[in-house]
C-alpha positions in Angstrom: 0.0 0.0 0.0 2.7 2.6 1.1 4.3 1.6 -2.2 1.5 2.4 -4.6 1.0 5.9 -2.9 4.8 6.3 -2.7 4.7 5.8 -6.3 1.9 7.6 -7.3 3.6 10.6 -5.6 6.8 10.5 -7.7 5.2 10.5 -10.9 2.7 13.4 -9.8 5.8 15.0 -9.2 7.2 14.6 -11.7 4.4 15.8 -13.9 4.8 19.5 -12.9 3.4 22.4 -14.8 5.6 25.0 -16.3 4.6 28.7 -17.4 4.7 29.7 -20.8 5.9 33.1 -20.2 8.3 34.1 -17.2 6.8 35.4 -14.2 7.6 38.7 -14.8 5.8 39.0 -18.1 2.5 38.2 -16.1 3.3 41.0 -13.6 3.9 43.5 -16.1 0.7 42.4 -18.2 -1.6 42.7 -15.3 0.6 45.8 -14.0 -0.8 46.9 -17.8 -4.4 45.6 -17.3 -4.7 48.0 -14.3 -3.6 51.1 -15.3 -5.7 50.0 -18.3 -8.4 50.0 -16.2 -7.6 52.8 -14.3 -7.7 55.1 -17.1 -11.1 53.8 -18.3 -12.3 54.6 -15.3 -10.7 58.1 -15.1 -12.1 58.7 -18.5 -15.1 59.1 -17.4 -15.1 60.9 -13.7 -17.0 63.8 -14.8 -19.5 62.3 -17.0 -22.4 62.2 -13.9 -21.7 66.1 -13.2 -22.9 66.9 -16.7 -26.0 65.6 -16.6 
């Protein structure tokens, strides 16, 4: 028994995912979605005042 779930534990580990981009790349493109965002948002601060 403690065989099979030794087993089962080295080939799940050996299965790991890997990213297709580095790290950073995801921090920067969120970083980018944000401000992204933010400037939407800023776009249209004033747009309840003129009605």
């Amino acid at each position: 028994m403690n065989a099979t779930l030794i087993a089962a534990a080295e080939t799940a580990a050996e299965h790991t995912t890997t990213l297709p981009f580095s790290p950073v790349v995801f921090g920067v493109g969120a970083f980018a979605g944000l401000i992204a965002m933010l400037l939407v948002t800023y776009a249209f601060r004033s747009v309840g005042t003129r009605h």
